[in-house]
MARVEXTI-657031 format. One line per 5 residues: for each residue y, z, x of N, C-alpha, C. Coordinates in Angstrom, 2 decimals, always signed. Each point is the difference from the previous one (the first is absolute). Example, Ala and Ser with C-alpha at 12.3 -4.5 7.8 and 13.67 -1.06 7.14 Angstrom:
-5.69/+7.80/+13.19/+1.19/+0.00/-0.89/+1.20/+0.00/+0.90  +1.05/-0.72/-0.35/+1.19/+0.06/+0.82/+1.09/+0.73/-0.77 $
END
This chain:
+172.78/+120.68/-124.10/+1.37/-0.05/+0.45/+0.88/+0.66/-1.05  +0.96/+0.73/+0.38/+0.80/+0.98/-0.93/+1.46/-1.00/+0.60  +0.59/-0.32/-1.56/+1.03/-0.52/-0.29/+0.96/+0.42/-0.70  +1.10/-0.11/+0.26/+1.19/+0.59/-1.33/+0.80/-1.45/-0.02  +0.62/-0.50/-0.98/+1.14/-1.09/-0.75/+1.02/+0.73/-0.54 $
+1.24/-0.28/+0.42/+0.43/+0.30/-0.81/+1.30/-1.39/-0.32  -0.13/-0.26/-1.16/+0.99/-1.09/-0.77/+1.01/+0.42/-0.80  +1.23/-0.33/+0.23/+1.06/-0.11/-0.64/+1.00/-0.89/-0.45  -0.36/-0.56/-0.94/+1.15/-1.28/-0.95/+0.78/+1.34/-0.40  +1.44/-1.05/-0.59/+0.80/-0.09/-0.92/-0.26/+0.82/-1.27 $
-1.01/-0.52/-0.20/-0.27/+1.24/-1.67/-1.04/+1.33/+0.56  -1.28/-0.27/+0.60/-0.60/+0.91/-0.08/-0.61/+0.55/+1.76  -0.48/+0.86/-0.12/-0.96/+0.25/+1.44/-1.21/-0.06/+0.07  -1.00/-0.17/+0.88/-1.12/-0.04/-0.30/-1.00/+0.27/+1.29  -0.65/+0.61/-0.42/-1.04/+0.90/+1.46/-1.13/+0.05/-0.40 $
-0.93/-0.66/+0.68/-1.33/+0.20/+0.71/-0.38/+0.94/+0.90  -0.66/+0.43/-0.35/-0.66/+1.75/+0.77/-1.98/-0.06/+0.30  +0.04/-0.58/+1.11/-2.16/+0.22/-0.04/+0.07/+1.25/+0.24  -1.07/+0.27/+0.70/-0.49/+1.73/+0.19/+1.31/+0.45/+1.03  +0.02/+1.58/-1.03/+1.03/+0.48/+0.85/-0.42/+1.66/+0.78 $
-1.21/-0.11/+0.01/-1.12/+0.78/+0.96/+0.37/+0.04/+1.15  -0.03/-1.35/+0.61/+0.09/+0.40/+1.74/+1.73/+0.51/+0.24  -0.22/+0.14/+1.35/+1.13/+1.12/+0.66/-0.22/-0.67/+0.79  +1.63/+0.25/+1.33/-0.10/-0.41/+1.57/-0.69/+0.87/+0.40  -0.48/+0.27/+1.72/-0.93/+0.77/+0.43/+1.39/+0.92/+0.49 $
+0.76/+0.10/+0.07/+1.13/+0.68/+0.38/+1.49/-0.01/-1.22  +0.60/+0.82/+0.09/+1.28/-0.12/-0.79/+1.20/-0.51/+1.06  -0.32/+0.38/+1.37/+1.09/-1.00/+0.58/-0.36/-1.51/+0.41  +0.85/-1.08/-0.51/+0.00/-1.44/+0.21/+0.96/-0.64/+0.83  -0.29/-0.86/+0.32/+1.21/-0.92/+0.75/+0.73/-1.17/-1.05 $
+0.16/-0.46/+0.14/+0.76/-1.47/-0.46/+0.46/-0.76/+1.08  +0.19/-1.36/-0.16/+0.80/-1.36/+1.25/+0.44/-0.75/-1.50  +1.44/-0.11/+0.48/+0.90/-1.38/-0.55/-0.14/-0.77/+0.61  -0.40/-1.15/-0.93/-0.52/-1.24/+0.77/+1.46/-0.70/-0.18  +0.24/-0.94/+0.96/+1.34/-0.30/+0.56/+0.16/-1.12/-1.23 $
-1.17/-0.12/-0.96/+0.44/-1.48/-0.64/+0.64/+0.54/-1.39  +0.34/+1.41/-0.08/+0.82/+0.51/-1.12/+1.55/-0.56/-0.47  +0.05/-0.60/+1.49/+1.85/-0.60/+0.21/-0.14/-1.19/-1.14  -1.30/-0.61/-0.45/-0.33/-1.00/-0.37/+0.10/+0.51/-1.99  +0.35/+0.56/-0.17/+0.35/+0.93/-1.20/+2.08/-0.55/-0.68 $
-0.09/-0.14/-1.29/+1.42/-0.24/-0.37/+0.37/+1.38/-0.22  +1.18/+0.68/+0.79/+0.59/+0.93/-0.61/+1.35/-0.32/+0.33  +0.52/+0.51/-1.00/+1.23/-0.02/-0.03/+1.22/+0.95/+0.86  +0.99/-0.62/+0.45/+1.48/+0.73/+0.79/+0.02/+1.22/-0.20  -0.19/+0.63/-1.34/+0.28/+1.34/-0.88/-1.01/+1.28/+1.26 $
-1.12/-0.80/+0.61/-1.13/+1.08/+0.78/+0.35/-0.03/+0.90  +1.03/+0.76/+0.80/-0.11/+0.07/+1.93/-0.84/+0.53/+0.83  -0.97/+1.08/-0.52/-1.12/+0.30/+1.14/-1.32/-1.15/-0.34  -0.67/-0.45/+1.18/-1.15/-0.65/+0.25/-0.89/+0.60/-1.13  -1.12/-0.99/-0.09/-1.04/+0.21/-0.86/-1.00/+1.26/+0.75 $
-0.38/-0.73/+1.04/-0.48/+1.47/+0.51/+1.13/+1.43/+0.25  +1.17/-0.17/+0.04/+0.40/+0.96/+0.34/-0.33/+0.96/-1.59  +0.82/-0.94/-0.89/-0.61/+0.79/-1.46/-1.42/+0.62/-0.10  -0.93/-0.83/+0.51/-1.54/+0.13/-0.27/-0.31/+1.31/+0.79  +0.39/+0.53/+1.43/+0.54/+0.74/+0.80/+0.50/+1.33/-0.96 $
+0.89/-0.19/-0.42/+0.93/+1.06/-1.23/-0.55/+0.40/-1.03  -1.01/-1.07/-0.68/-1.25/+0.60/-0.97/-0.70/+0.84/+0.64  -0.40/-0.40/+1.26/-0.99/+0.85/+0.55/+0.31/+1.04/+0.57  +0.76/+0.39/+0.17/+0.33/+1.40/+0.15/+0.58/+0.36/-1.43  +0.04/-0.55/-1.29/+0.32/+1.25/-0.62/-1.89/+0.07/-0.79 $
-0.39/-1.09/+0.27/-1.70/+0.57/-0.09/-0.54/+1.40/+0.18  +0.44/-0.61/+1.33/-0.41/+1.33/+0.93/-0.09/+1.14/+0.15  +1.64/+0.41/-0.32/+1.24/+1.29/-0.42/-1.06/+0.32/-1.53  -0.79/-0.59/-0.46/-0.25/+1.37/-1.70/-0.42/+0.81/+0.67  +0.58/+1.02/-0.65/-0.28/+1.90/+0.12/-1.93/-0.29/-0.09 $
-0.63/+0.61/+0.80/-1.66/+0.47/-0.63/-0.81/-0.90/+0.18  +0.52/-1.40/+0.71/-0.82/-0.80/+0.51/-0.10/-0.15/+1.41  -1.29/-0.79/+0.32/-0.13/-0.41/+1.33/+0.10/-1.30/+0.09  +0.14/-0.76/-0.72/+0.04/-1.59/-0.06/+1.13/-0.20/+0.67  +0.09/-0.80/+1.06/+1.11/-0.20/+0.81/+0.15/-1.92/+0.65 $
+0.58/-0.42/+0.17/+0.45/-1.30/+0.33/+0.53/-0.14/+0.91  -0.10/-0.69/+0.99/+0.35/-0.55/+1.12/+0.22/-0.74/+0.97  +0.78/-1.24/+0.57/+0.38/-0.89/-0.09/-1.00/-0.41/+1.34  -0.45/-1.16/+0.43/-0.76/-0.31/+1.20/+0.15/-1.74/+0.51  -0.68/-0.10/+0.79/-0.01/-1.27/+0.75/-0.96/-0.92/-0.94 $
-1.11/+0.46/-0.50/-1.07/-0.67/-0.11/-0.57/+1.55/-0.93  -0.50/-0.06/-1.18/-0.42/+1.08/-0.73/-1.11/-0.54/-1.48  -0.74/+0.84/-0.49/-1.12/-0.24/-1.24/+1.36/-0.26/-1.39  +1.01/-0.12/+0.44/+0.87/-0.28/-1.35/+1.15/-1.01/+0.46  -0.06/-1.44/-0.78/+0.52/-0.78/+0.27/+1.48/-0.17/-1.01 $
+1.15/-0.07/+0.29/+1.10/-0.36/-0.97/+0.43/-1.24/+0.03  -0.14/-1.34/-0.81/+0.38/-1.11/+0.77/-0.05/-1.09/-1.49  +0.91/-0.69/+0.18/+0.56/-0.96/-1.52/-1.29/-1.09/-0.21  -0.22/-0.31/-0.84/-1.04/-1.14/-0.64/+0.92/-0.58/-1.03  -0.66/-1.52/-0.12/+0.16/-0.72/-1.26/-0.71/+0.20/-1.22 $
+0.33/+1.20/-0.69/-0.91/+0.33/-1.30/+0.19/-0.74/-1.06  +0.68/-1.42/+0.22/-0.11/-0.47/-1.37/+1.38/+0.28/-0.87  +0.38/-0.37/-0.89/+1.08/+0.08/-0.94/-0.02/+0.74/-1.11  -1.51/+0.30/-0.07/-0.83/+0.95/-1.02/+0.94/+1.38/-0.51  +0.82/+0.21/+0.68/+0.62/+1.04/-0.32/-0.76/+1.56/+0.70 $
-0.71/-0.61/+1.48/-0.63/+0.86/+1.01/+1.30/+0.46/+0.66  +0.02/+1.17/+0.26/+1.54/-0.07/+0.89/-0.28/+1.17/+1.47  -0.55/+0.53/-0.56/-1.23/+1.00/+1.49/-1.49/+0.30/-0.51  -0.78/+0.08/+1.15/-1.19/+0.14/-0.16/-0.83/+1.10/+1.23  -1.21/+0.74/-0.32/-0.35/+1.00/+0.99/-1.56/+0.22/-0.21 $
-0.34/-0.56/+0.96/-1.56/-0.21/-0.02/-0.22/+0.80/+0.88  -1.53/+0.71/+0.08/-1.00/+1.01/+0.60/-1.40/-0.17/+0.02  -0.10/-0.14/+1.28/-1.24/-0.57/+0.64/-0.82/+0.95/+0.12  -1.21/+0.20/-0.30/-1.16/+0.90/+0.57/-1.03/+0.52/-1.42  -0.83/+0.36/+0.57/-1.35/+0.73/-1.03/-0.38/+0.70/+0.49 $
+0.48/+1.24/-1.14/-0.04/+1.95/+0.44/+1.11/+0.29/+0.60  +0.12/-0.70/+0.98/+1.53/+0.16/+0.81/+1.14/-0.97/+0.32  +0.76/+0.03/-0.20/+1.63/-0.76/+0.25/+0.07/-0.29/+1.33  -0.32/-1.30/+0.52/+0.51/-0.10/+1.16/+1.23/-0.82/+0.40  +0.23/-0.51/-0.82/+1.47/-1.11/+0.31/+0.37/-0.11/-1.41 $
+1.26/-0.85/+0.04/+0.92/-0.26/-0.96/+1.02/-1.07/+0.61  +0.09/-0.37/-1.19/+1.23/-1.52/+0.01/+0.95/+0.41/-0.93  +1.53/+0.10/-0.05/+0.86/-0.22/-0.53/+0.74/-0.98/-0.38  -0.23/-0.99/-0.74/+0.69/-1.64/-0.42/+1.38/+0.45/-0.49  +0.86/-0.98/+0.14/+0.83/+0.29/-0.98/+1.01/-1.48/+0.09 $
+0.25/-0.55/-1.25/-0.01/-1.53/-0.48/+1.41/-0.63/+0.55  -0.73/-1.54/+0.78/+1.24/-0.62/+0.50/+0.51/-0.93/-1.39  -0.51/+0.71/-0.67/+0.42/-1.23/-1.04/+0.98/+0.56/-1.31  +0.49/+1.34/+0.32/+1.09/+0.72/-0.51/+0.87/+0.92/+0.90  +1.03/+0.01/-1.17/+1.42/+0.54/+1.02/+0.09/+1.18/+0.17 $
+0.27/+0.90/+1.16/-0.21/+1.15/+0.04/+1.42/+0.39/-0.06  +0.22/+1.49/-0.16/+1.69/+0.24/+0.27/+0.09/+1.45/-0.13  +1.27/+0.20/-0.21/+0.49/+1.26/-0.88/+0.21/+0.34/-1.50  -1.04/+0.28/-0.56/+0.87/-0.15/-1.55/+0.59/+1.12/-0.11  +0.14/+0.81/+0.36/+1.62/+0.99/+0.16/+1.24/-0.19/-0.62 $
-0.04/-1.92/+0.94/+1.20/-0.64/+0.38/-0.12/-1.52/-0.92  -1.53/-0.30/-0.30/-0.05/-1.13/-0.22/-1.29/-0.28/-0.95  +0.68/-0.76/-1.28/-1.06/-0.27/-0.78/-0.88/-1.06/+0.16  -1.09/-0.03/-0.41/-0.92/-1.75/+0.00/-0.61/-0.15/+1.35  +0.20/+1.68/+0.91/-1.01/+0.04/+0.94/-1.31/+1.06/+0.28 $
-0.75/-0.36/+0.68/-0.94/+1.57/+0.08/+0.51/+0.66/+1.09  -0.09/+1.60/-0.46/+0.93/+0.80/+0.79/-1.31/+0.29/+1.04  +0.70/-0.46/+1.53/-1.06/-0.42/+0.95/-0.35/+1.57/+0.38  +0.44/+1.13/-0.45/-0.27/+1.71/+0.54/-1.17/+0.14/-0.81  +0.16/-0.37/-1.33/-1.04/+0.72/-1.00/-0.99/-1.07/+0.19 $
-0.27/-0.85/+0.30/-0.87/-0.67/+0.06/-1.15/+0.23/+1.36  +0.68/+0.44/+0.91/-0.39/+0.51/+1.37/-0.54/+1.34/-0.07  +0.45/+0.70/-0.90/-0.37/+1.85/-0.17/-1.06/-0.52/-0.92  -0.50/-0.62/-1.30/-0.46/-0.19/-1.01/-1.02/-0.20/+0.42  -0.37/-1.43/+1.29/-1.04/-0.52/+0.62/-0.84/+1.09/+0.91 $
+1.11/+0.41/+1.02/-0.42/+1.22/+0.63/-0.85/+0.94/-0.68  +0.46/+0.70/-1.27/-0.42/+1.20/-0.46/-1.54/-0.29/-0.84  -0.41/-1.69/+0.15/-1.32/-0.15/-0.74/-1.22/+0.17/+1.61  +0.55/+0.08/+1.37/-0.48/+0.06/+1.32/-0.81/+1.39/-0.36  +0.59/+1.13/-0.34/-0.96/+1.15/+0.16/-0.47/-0.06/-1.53 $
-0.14/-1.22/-0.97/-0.88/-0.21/-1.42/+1.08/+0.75/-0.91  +1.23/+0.21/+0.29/+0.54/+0.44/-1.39/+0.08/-1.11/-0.83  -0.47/+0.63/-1.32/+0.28/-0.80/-1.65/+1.12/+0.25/-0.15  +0.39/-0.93/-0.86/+1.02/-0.39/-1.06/+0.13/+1.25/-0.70  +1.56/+0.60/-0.17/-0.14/+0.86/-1.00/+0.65/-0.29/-1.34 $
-0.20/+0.66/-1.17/+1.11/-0.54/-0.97/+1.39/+0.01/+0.05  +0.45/+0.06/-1.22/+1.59/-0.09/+0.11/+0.88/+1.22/-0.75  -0.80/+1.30/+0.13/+0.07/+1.14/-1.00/+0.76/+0.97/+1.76  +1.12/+0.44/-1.19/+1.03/+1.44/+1.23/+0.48/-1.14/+1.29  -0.28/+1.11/+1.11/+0.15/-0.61/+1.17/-0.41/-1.50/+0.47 $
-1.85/+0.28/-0.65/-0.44/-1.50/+0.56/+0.71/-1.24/-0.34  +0.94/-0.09/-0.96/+1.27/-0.87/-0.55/+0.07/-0.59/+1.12  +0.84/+0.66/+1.17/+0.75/-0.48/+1.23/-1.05/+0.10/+1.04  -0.77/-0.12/+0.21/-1.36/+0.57/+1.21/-0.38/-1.62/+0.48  +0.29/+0.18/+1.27/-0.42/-1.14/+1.10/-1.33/-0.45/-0.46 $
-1.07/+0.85/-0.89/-1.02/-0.97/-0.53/-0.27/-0.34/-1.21  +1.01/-0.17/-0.52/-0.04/+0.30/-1.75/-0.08/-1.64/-0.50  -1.02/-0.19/-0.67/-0.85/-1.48/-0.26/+1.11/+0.19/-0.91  +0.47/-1.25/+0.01/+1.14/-0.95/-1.16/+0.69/-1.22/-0.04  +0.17/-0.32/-0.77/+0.70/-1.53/+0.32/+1.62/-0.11/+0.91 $
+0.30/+0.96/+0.21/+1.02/+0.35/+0.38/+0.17/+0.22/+1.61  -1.04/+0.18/+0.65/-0.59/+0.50/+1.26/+0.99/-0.59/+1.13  -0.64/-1.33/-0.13/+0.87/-0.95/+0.79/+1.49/+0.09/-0.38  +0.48/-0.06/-0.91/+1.12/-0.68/-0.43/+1.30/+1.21/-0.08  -0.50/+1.38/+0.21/+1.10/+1.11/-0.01/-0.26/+0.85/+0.97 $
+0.55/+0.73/+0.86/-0.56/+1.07/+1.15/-0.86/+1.29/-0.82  -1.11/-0.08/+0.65/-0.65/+1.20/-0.25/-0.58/+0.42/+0.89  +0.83/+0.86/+0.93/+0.14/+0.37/+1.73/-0.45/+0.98/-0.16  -0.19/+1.06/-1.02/-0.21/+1.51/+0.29/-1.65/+0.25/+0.13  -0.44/+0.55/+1.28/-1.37/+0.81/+0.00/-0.07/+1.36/-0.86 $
-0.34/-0.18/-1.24/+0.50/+1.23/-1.22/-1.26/+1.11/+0.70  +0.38/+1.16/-0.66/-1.16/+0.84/-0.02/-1.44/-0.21/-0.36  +0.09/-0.69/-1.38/-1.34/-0.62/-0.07/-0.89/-0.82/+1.07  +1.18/-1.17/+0.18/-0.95/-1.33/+1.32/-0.03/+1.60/+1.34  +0.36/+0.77/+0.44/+0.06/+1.03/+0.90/-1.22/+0.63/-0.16 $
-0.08/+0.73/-1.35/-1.66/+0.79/-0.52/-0.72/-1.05/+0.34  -0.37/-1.51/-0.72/-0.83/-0.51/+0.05/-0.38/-0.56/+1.58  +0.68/-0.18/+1.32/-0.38/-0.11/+0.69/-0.76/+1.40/+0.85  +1.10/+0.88/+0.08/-0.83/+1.11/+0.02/-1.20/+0.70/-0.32  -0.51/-0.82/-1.38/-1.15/+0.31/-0.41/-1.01/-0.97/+0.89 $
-0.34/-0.57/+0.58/-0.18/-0.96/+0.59/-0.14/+0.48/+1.48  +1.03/+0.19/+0.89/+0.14/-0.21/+1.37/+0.80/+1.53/+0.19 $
END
């Protein structure tokens, strides 16, 4: 079974990576918002829906120049988006991948047991965009990149900071690296 973690407290981040060999049998996927996302704390500061955001990641997935990896929203699909109780651990999303040799499903968690929001607008929350692009962008196996140039601000840039400040941009790098890929 091929798994990804990814954890984020207050001070640090932290990711678990098994084999990152297998691939989906296709670059186009579906996704379903499971209706129990409403079940999530976010805050006044967010007016579009969780799926609608999750929706808005996925098309700017989609949109990199040179890829075929594409996302797409469905009734019932091999990629699930939907809130869990991860604990207080300082888990705040999570993105697991099912299969050996090949990717056939995926779960997207993401924790009823912290506050989601805008940090734009608002401190002492996780900014519920970057957390949604961040989770997303480990779906076609992108890594963590550092924190050197661009990757600073890059929707996958491993840091303690992840949660806690917007880091909305699909940089050129997270763009190459899916591209290299799909």
């Amino acid at each position: 079974m091929l798994a990804f973690v990814v954890a984020i407290s207050t001070n640090i981040v932290y990711a678990s990576h098994d084999s990152w060999t297998s691939s989906w049998t296709e670059s186009e996927q579906e996704f379903y918002c499971h209706s129990n996302l409403s079940s999530l704390d976010i805050t006044t500061t967010v007016t579009d829906s969780t799926c609608d955001i999750i929706a808005d990641a996925a098309v700017d997935w989609s949109n990199v120049a040179n890829s075929d990896w594409e996302l797409t929203e469905s009734s019932s699909s091999a990629i699930d988006f939907k809130s869990a109780n991860l604990g207080t651990n300082g888990l705040v999303g999570r993105a697991n991948l099912s299969g050996v040799g090949w990717i056939y499903a995926a779960t997207v968690e993401f924790n009823t047991e912290v506050t989601f929001g805008d940090s734009n607008s608002e401190s002492n929350v996780y900014d519920l965009i970057t957390i949604v692009k961040h989770e997303m962008g480990h779906l076609p196996q992108l890594h963590h990149n550092s924190h050197s140039g661009e990757q600073n601000t890059s929707v996958m840039r491993q840091g303690s900071d992840i949660g806690q400040s917007a880091q909305r941009t699909i940089t050129s790098s997270d763009a190459t690296a899916l591209a290299n890929k799909y």
